[in-house]
N, C-alpha and C positions, 0 to 999 in steps of 0.2 A: 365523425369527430372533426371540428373546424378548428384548420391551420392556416388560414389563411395570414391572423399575424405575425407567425413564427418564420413562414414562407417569405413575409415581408421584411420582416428582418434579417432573414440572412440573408436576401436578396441584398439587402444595402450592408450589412456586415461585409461580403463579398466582394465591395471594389475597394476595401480599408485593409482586412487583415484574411492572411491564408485562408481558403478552405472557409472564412465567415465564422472562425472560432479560435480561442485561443490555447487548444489542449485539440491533437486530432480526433480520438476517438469522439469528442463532442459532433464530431463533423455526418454520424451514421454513414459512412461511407459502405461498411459491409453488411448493414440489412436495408440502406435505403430509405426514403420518405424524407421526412423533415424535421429536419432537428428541433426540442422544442426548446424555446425560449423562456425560460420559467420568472417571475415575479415574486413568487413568495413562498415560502415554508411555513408548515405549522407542527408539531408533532412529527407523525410518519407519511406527512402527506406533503406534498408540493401542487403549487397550479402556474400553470403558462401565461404569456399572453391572451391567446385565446378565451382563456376563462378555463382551463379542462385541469379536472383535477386528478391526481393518480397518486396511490400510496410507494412511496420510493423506498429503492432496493440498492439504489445506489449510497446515498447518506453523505455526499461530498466527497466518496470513493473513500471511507471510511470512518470518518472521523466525528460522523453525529451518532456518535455509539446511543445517546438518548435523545437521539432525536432532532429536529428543529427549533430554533428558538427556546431551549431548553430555560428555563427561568432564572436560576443560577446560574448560568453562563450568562442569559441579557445584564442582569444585575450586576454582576464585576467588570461586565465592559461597560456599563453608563458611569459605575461608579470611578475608573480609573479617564471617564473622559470630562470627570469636573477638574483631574491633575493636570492634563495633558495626554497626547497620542503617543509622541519620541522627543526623545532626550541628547541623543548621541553620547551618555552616559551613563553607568551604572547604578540599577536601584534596586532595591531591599525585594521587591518581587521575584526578578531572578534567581536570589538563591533559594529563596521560598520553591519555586518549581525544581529545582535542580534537587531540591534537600527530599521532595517527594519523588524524584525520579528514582533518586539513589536507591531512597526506603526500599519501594518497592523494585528494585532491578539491581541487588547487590552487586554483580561483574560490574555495576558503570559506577568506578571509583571515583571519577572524576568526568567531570560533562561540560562540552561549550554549546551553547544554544548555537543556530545558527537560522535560515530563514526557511529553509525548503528539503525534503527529501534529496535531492538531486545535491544539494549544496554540503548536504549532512555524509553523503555516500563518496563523495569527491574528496571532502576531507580525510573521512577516516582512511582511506584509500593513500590520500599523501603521508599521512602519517604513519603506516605502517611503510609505507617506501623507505621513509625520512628513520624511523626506530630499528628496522632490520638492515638497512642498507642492500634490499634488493628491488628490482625490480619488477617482475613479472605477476601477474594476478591470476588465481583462477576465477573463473565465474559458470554459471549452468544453466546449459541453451534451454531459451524460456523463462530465463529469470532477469525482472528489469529493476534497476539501480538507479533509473533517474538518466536524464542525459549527459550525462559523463563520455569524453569520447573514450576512452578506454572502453567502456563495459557496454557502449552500442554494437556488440558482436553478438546476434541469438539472441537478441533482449525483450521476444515475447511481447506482450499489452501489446502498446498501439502500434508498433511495427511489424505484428503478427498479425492483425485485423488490418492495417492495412495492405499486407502484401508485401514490406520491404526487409529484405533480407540482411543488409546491412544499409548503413545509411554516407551518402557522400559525404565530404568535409571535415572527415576523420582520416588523416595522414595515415600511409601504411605502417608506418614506423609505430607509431602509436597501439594502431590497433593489434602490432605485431607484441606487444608489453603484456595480452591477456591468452589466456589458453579457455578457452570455452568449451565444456566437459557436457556429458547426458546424468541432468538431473537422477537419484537415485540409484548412479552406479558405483559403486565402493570400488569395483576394480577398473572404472578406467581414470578416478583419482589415484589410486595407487598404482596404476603407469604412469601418471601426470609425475608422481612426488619421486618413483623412478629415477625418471627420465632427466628430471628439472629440480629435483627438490631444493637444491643450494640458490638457486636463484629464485623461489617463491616467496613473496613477502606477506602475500594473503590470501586467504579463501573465501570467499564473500559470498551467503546465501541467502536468499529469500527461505527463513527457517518452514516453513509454508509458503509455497506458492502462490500467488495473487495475480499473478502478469501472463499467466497463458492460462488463466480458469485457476481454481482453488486445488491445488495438487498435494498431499501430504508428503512425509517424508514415510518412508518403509520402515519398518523396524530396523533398529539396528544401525542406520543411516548417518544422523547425527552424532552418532558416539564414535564411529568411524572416522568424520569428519574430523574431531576432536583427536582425537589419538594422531592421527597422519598429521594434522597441523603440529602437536607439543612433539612427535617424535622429528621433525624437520625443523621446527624454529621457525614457522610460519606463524604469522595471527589469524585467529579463526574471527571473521567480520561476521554478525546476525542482521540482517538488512533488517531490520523491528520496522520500518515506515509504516507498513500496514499491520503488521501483527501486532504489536506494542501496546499494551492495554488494549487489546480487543478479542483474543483469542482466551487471554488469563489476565489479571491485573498486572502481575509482571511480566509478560508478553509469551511467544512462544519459549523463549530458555526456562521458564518455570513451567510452563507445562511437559516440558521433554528434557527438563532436569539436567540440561548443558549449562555451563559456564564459557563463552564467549570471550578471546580477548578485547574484542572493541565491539559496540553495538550501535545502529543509528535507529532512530525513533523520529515519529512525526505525527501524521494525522491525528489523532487523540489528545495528542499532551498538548494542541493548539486549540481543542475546542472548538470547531470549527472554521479559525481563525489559521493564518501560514505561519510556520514557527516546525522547527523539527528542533534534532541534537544527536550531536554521536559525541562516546565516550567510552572508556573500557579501565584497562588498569592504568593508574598511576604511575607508573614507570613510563607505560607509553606515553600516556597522555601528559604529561610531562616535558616530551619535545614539542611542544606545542608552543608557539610565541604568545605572549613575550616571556615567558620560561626558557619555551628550547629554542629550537632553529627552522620550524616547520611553518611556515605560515601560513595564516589564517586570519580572514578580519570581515568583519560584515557590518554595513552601519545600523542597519537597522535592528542586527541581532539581538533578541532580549526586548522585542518592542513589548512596551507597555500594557498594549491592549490583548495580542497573543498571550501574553505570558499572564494576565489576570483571567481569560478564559481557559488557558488550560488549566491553571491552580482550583477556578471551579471545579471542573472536570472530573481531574483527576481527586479530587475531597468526597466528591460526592461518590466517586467508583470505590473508595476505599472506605467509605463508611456505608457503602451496601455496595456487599459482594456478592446478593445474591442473586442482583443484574446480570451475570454472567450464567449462570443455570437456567435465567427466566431466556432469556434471549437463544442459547443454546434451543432448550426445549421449542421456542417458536418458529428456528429454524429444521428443527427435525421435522416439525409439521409438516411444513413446506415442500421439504426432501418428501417426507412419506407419498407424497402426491403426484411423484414426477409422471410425466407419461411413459409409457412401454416405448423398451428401444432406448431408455436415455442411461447412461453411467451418471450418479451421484456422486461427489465428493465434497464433503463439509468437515469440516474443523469448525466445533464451537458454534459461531453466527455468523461464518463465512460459507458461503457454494457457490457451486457450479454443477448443471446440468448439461453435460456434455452428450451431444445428440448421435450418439453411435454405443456400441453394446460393450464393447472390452473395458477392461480396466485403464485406468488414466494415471499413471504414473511419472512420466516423463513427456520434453516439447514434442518427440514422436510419436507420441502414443495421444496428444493431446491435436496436433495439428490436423490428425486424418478425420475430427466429429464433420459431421453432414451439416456445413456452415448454411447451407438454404433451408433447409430444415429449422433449425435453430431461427435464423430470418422469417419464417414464418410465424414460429413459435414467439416470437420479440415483439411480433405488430399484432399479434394475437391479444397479446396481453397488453400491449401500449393500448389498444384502442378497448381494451376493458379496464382504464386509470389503473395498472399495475405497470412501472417503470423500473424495469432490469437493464442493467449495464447492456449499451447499444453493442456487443463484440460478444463473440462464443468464445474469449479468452479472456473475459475481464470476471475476476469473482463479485457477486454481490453481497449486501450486508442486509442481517435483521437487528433490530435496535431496539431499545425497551422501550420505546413508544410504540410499535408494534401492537396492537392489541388485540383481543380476540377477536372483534368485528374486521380489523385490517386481513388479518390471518386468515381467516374464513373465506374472508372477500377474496384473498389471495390464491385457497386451494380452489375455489369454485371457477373461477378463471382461468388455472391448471387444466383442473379435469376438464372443462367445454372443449381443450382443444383435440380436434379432429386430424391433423399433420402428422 
């Protein structure tokens, strides 16, 4: 497979911006080769520079749940660019998405758009500081929130691929405000709420895991969460970034039948496009400026052209729900094929193939997969146009553009490998 212009590009990427990308894991640092340079989308396929084409597993790391260039999404973004791109003012589209968010995600009584995961997770984070009047956060090593320096402690994704434990630039003081617990342990939350519980203001989970491989929650797990948060006066945070219309139309809390006091959302309700939101009850979200005393402001929030691709989006996942079943069933496929030696974990049309034999429950149990292994198994499939998340911690997506020839092409690819 010829990479010579991807090569060439991040050769000159490289004396401009870090690493010759601008998100690391973009950078293949932990399987190696060359990052590719992609040109265009169609469906469930992307092609590079080069000309090589490969069916993607990634989807914009989530949010082309149907696909590339989906047609109703091109359609409402040409159509809002005969209006204009931004305004630095309020328009009638806004609440159009917000009145769809609601529909489907009853806990979010009240919602402010904002631009980004990171931006949506910081927020809801100040505002439960600002509504409980305390300080301290819990969070669960392996679960990422976006760069917040708070929650850069065991934050999984691209901190785990690439090797960094925690990150400089984040004052001790700071990072001293978060208690970073083991994913799926009910009792070392309940030493945390112990110990601290007067002074916890939130609990903030990846309701599914996405950031160190696709990790479910155990049984019993979430409703734990729930109870120890309402018994202490903490707010229970659902990080929805990735889950959020992708898992279920109304995100993970409707498939595990939690109510959440704040939730943030993103990839999906953007359609491709950068736009997230957190929001939860009214009471809270209510300290929010220019109401309360919490602030928050974003210029671009609510931009135009996001917020007419996620209203596609999410119309079209609400008048066929049965994209979710289709999509499911095309990632079991995929799963059924794994090779010998690998742990499976999927929710829905998110996995991961984790390349070691025990179960994968928590950042320990997830960190020990045979990462060269996996590295093989990555270029294996890159160089038969099958394109999975460059990291043995990053989950990938199937999307109802998927189709049975993509699928097919996908397990046959699978099984040749030899590793």
């Amino acid at each position: 497979m010829n990479t010579d212009r991807s090569q060439a590009l991040l050769e000159r990427a490289s004396k401009l911006i870090p690493g010759g990308v601008n998100s690391p894991v973009r950078a293949f640092r932990s399987v190696g080769g060359t990052p590719r340079f992609m040109e265009r989308g169609q469906g469930c396929r992307m092609s590079d520079a080069d000309g090589n084409s490969y069916i993607d597993y990634i989807g914009s790391w989530g949010p082309l749940i149907l696909g590339h260039r989906f047609p109703p999404v091109m359609e409402a973004i040409a159509a809002v660019l005969e209006s204009g791109t931004s305004f630095g003012a309020p328009t009638e589209r806004e609440i159009e998405l917000v009145e769809e968010i609601r529909a489907a995600v009853p806990s979010m009584e009240m919602v402010r758009l904002v631009n980004s995961g990171t931006e949506a997770t910081m927020s809801a984070l100040r505002v439960a500081r600002g509504f409980t009047g305390r300080t301290l956060t819990v969070k669960f090593e392996g679960c990422y929130h976006g760069h917040v320096d708070s929650l850069l402690v065991k934050a999984g994704s691209g901190m785990a691929t690439l090797g960094i434990a925690d990150t400089a630039g984040v004052p001790e003081a700071i990072a001293k405000t978060t208690l970073a617990l083991p994913y799926n342990s009910v009792s070392a939350l309940e030493a945390a709420f112990e110990a601290h519980g007067g002074d916890i203001a939130a609990v903030i989970v990846e309701p599914v895991v996405g950031n160190m491989g696709c990790v479910p929650p155990l049984p019993g797990y979430h409703e734990a969460l729930r109870a120890l948060c309402t018994r202490y006066g903490a707010l229970l945070i659902f990080d929805e970034v990735m889950t959020g219309f992708r898992v279920s139309f109304g995100g993970a809390q409707e498939l595990y039948g939690i109510k959440p006091d704040l939730s943030t959302f993103g990839k999906v309700i953007g359609g491709g496009l950068p736009i997230a939101a957190y929001g939860g009850r009214a009471d809270v979200m209510n300290k929010v400026a220019p109401v309360g005393n919490v602030y928050q402001a974003g210029t671009l929030s609510g931009n135009p052209l996001a917020v007419a691709a996620g209203l596609a989006m999410l119309r079209y996942l609400k008048a066929h729900p049965a994209v979710y079943s289709q999509i499911g069933h095309a990632a079991a496929r995929i799963c059924a094929a794994a090779p010998q030696g690998v742990t499976v974990n999927r929710v829905g049309s998110m996995f991961t193939f984790f390349f070691g034999t025990g179960p994968v429950t928590d950042w320990e149990s997830a960190k020990i997969a045979d990462t060269g292994r996996f590295k093989a198994f990555f270029h294996h499939m890159l160089d038969r146009g099958v394109y999975l998340p460059p990291s043995q911690f990053e989950a990938a997506f199937v999307g109802a553009a998927h189709d049975d020839a993509a699928v097919e092409e996908t397990i046959a690819a699978i099984k040749s490998f030899q590793g």
